[in-house]
Structures are given as C-alpha cells and as structure tokens.
FIKOLZA-1660 file (N, C-alpha, C; in steps of 0.1 Angstrom, whole numbers, plus 5000, padded with zeros to 4 digits):
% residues 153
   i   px   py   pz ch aa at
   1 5352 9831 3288  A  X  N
   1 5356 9834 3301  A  X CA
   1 5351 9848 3305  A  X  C
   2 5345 9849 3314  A  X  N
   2 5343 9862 3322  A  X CA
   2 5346 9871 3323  A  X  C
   3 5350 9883 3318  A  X  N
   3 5355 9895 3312  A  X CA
   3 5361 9903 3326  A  X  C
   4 5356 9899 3337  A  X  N
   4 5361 9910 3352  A  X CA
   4 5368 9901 3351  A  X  C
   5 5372 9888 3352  A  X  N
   5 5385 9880 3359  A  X CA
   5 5396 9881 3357  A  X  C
   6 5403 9886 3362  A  X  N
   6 5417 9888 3362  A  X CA
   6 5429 9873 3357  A  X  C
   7 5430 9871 3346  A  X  N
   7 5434 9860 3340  A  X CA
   7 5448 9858 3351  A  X  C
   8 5456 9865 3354  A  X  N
   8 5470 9865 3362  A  X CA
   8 5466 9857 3374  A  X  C
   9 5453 9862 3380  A  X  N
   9 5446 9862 3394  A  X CA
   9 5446 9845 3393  A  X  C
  10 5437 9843 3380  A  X  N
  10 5430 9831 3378  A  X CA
  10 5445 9817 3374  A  X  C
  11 5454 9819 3369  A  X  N
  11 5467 9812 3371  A  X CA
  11 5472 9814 3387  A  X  C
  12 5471 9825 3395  A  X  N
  12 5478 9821 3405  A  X CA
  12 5464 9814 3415  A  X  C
  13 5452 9815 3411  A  X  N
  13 5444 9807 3423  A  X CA
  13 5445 9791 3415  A  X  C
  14 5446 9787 3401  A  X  N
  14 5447 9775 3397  A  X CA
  14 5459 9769 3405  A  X  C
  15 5472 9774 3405  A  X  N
  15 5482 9767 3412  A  X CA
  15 5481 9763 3424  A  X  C
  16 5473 9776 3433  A  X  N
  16 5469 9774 3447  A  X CA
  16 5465 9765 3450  A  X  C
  17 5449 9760 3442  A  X  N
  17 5440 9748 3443  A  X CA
  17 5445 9735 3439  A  X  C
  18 5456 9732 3432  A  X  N
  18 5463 9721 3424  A  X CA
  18 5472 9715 3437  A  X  C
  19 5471 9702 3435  A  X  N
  19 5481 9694 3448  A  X CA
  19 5491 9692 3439  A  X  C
  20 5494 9696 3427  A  X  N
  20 5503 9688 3418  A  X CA
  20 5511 9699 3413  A  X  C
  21 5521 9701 3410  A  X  N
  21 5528 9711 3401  A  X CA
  21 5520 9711 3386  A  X  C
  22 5516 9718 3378  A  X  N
  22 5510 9721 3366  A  X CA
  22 5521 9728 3357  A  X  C
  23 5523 9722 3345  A  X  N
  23 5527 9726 3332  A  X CA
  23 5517 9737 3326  A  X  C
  24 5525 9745 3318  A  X  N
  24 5513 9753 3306  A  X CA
  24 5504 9746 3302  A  X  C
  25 5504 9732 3296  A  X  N
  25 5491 9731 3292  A  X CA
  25 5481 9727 3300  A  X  C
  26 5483 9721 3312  A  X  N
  26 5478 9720 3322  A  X CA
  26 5467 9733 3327  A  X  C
  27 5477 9744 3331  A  X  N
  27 5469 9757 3334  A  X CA
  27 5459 9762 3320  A  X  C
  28 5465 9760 3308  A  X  N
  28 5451 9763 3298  A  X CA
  28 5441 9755 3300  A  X  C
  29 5439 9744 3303  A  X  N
  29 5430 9734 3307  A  X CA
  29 5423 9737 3321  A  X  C
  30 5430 9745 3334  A  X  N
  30 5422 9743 3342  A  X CA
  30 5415 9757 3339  A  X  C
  31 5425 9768 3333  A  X  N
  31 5420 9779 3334  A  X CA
  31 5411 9789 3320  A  X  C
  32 5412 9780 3313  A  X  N
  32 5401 9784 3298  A  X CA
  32 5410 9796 3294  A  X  C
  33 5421 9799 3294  A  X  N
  33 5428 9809 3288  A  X CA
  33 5434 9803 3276  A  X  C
  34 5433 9805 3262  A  X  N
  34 5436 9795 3251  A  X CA
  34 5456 9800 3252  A  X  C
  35 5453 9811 3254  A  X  N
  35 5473 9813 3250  A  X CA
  35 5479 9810 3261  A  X  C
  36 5490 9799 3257  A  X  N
  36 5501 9795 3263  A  X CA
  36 5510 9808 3265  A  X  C
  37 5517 9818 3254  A  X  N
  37 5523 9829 3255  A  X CA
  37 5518 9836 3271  A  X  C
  38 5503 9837 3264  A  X  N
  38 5495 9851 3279  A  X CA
  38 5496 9843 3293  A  X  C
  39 5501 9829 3294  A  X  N
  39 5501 9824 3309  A  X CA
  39 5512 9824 3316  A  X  C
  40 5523 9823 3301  A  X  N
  40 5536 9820 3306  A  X CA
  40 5538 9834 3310  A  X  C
  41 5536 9844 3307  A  X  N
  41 5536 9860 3310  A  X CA
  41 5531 9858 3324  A  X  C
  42 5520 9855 3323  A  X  N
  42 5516 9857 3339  A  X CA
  42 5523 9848 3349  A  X  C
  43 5529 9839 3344  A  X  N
  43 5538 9828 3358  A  X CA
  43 5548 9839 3359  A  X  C
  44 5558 9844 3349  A  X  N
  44 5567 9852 3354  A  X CA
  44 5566 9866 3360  A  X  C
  45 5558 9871 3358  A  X  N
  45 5554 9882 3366  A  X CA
  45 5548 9874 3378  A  X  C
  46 5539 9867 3379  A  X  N
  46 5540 9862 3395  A  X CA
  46 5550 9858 3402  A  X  C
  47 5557 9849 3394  A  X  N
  47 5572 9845 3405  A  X CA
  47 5577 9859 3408  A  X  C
  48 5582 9868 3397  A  X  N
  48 5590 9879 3404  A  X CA
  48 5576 9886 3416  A  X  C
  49 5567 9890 3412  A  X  N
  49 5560 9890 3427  A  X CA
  49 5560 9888 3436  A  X  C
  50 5561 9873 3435  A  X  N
  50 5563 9864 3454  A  X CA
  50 5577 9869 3458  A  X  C
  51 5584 9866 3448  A  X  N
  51 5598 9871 3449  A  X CA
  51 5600 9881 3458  A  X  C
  52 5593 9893 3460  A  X  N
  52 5594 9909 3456  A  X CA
  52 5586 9912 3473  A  X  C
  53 5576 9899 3475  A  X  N
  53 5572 9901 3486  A  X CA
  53 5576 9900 3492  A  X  C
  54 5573 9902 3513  A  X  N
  54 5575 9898 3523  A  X CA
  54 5567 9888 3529  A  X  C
  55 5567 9878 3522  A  X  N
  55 5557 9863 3526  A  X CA
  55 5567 9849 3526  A  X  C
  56 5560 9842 3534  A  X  N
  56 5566 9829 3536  A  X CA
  56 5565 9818 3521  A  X  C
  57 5555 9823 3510  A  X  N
  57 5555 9818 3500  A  X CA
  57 5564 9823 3486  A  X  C
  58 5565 9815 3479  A  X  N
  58 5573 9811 3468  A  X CA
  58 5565 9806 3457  A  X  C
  59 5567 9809 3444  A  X  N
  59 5567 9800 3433  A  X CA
  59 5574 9802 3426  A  X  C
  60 5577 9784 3425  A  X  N
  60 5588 9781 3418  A  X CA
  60 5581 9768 3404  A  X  C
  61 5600 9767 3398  A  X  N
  61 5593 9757 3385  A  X CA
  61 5603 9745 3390  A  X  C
  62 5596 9738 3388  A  X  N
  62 5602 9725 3386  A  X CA
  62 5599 9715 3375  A  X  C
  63 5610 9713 3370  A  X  N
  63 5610 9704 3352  A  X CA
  63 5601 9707 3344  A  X  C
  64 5598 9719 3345  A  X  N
  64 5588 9724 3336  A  X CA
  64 5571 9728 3342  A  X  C
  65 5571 9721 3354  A  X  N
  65 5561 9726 3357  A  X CA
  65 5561 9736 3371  A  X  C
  66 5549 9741 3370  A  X  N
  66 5548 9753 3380  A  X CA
  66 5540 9749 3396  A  X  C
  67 5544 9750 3407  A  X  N
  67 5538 9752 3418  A  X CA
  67 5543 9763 3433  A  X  C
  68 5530 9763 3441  A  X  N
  68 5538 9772 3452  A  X CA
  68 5546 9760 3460  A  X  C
  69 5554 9768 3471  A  X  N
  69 5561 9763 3481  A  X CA
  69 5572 9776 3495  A  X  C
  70 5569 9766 3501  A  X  N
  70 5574 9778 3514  A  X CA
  70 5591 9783 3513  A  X  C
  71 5590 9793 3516  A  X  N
  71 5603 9794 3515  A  X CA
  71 5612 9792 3528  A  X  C
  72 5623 9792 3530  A  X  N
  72 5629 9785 3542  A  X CA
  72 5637 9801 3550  A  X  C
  73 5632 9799 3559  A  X  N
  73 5632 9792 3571  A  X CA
  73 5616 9782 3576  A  X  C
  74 5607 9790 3568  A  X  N
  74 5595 9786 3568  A  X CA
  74 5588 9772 3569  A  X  C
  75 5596 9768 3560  A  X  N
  75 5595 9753 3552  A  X CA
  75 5595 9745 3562  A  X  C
  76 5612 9744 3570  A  X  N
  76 5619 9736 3581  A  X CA
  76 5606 9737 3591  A  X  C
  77 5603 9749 3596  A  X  N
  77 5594 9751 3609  A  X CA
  77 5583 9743 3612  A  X  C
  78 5575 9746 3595  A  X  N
  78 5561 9738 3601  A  X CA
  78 5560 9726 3594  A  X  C
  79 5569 9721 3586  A  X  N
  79 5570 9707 3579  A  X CA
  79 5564 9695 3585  A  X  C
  80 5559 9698 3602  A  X  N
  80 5558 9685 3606  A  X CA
  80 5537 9688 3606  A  X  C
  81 5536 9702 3604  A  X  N
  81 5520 9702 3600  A  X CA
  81 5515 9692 3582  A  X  C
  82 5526 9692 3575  A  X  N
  82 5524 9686 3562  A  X CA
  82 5520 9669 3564  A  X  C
  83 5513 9665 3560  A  X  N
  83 5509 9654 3557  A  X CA
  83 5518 9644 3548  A  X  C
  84 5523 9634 3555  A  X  N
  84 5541 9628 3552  A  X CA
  84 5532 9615 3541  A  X  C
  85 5544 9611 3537  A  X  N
  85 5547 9608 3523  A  X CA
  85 5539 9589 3526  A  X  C
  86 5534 9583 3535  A  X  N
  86 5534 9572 3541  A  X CA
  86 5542 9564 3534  A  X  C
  87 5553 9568 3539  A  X  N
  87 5564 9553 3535  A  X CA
  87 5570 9545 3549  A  X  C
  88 5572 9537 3547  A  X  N
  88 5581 9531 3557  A  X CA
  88 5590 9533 3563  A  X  C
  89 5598 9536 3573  A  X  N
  89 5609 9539 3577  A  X CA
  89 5620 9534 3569  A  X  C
  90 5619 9521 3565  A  X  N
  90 5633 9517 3554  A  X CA
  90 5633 9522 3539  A  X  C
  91 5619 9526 3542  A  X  N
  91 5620 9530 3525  A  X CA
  91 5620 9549 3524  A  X  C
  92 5619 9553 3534  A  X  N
  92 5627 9563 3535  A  X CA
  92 5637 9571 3537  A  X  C
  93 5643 9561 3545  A  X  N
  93 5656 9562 3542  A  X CA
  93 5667 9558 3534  A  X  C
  94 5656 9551 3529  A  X  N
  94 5666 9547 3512  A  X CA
  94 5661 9560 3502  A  X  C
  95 5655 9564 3502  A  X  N
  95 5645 9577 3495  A  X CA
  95 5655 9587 3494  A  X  C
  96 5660 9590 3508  A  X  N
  96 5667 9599 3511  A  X CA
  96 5681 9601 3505  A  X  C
  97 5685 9583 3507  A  X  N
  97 5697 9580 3501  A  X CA
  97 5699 9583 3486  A  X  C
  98 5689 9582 3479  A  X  N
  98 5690 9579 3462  A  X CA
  98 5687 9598 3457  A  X  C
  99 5678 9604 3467  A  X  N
  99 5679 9616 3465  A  X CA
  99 5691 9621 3466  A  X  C
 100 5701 9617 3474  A  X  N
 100 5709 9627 3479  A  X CA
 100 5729 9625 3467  A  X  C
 101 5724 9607 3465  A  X  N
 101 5730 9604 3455  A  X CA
 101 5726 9599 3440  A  X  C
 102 5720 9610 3432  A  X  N
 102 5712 9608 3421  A  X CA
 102 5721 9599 3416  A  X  C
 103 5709 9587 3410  A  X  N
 103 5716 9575 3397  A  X CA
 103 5728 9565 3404  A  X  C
 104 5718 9561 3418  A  X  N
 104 5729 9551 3421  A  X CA
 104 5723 9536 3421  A  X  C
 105 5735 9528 3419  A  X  N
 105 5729 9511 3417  A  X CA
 105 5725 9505 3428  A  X  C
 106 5715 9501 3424  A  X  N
 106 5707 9491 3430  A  X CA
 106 5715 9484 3440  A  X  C
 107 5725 9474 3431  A  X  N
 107 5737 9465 3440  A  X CA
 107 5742 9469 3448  A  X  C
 108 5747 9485 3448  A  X  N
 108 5751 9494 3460  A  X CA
 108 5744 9492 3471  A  X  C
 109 5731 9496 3466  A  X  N
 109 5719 9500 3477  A  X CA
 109 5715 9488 3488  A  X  C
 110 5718 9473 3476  A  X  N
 110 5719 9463 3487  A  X CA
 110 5728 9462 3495  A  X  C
 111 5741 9464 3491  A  X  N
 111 5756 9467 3501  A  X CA
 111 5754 9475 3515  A  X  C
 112 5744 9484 3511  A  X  N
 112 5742 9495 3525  A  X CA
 112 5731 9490 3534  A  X  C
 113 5718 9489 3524  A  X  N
 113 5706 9487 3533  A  X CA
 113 5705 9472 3533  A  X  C
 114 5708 9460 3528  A  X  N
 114 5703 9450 3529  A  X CA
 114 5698 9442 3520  A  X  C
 115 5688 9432 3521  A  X  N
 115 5681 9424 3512  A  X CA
 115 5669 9434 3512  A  X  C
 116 5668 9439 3523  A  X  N
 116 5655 9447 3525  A  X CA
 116 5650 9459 3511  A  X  C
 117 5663 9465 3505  A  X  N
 117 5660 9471 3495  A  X CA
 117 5652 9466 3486  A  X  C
 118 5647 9457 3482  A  X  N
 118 5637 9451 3472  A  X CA
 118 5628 9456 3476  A  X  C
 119 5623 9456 3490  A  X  N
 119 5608 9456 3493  A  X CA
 119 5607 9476 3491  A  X  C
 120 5618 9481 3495  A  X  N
 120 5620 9493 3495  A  X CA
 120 5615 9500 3485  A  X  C
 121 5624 9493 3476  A  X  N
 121 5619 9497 3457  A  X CA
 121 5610 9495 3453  A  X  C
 122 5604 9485 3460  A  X  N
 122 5591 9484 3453  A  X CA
 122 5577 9491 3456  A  X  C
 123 5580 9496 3467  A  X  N
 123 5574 9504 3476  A  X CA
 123 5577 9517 3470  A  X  C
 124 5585 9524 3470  A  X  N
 124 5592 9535 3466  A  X CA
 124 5583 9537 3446  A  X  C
 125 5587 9526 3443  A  X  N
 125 5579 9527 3426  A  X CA
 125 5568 9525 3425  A  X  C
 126 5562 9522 3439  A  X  N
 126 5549 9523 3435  A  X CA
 126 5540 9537 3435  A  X  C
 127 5549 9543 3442  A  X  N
 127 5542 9554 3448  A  X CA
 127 5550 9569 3441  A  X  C
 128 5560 9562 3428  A  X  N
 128 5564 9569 3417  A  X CA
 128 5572 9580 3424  A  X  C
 129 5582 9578 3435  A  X  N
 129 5593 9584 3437  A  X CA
 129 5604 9584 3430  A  X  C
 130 5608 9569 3429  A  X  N
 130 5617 9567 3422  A  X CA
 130 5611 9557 3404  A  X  C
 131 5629 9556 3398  A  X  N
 131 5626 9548 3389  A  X CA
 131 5638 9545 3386  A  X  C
 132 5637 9530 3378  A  X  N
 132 5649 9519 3375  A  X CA
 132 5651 9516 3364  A  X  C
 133 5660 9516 3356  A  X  N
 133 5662 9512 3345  A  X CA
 133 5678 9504 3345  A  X  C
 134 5677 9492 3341  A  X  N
 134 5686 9487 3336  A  X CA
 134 5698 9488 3333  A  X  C
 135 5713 9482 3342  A  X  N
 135 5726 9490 3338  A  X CA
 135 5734 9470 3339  A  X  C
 136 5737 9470 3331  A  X  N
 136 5745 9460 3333  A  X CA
 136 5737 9450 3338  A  X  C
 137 5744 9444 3353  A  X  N
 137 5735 9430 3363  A  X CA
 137 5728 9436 3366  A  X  C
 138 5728 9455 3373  A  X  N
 138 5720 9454 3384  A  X CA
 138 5710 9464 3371  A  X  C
 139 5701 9477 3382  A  X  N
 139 5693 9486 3379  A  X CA
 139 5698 9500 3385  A  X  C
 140 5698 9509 3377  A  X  N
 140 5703 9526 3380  A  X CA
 140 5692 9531 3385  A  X  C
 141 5691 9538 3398  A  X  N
 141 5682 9536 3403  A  X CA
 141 5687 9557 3407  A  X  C
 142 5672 9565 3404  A  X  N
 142 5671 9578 3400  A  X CA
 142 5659 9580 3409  A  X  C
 143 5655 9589 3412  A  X  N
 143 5644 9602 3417  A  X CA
 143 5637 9605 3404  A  X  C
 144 5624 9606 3409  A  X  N
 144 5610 9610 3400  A  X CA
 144 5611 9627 3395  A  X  C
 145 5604 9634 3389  A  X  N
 145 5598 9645 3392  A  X CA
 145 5587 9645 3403  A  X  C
 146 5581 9637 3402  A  X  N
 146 5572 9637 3414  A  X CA
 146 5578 9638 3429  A  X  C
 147 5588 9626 3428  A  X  N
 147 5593 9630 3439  A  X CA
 147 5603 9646 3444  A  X  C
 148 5607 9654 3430  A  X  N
 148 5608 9667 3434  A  X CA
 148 5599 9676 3436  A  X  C
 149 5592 9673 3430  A  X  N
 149 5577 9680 3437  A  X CA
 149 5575 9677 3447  A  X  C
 150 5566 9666 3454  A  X  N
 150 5565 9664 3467  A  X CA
 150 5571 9666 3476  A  X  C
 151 5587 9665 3474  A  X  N
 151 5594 9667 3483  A  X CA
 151 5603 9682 3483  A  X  C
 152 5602 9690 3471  A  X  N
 152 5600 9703 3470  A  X CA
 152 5616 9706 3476  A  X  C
 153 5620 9696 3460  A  X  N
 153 5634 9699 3458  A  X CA
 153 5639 9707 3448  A  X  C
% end
C-alpha cells in the first residue's frame, strides 16, 4: 500500500463508495490494510468524529457491519431523493408491518392483509428483506439485516 495514504482516510472513503454496510473483513479486502485491530481503531475514531461534527452525516454499525447514514432531521427531509426499495404497495406495507412487529406469524399476517400475503412474501424474500422459518402450521416471519441496512434501522 502507498506509504502517503492515510489508512483512516482510506476506511472512511471505502465505506463512502460501498452501497452495502461492510464488516472488518470486508474493509481489509477492499482496503489492503492486513490488521483487523488497525481498522477497527480507525471505525471508532471515525464514528466519534462524525459524532463530534456539525454534518448531516453519521456512521453507524449495524450487526456488525459498518456504513454511513443521515442523521435525522436530515434523513426525513430528503428521503424522497433516495431511490425506493421497488416493492409493491402490498408488500410494503406488510414490510412495514413485520418491521414494526419483529417475529410475527405468517397466519396473523393473513388475518390482516389477506390471501394476498403469499405473494407479498414472496416478493419480500426475494429481495432478502425478510425471512421465514417454520413455527408450528404456520412460518415466523422476521426482518433481514439487509433490510436494516437499507432501510437504516
């Protein structure tokens, strides 16, 4: 690696460029820095940074991995410039629903939304927001990390 580059610099422009939230090993991979110790040093001194500033930006961790995100009031304001999730109206607001009540059944979900929740779910899993695992008759039906990421909960 390049001896002028500011390794800190170089973790916070890897996050910048990343659509994805990145783990440590992730950042040693995009960023050729071999120690995990010297990056995890540098996320924390950057969070308290952004922290520390007067900017509309944030980084945060989520489930272990690292990305930026706006801080609010910021967020609410221009959220409608962000490029939306293309789901369907029913399957967003079933999205909404299972986010808002983590680990709820399936069978419920047909009680509220319909028969239509099939198509929802399956829509919804394909595009790895949610996931289902098996509870009895029906399926327990939970939020991704992806979908906390994306939706930058």
């Amino acid at each position: 690696m390049d001896e002028q580059i500011d390794s800190k610099k170089l973790v916070e422009a890897a996050l910048f460029m990343s659509q994805n939230a990145l783990g440590i090993n992730e950042l040693v991979s995009a960023t050729g820095i071999m120690s995990p110790g010297h990056i995890q040093a540098s996320l924390k001194e950057l969070i308290e940074e952004y922290k520390a500033r007067d900017t509309a930006l944030q980084l945060i961790e989520v489930a272990g991995k690292y990305m930026f995100a706006l801080k609010e009031p910021y967020a609410t304001k221009v959220s409608g410039l962000a490029v939306g999730p293309d789901l369907s109206r029913g399957a967003l607001r079933l999205l909404a629903y299972v986010g808002k009540n983590e680990s709820v059944l399936q069978s419920s979900l047909v009680k509220i939304f319909g028969s239509a929740t099939y198509d929802y779910m399956k829509e919804l899993a394909e595009k790895e927001f949610v996931e289902s695992k098996k509870s009895g008759r029906s399926r327990r039906i939970s939020t991704t990390v992806k979908f906390k990421e994306y939706f930058n909960v």
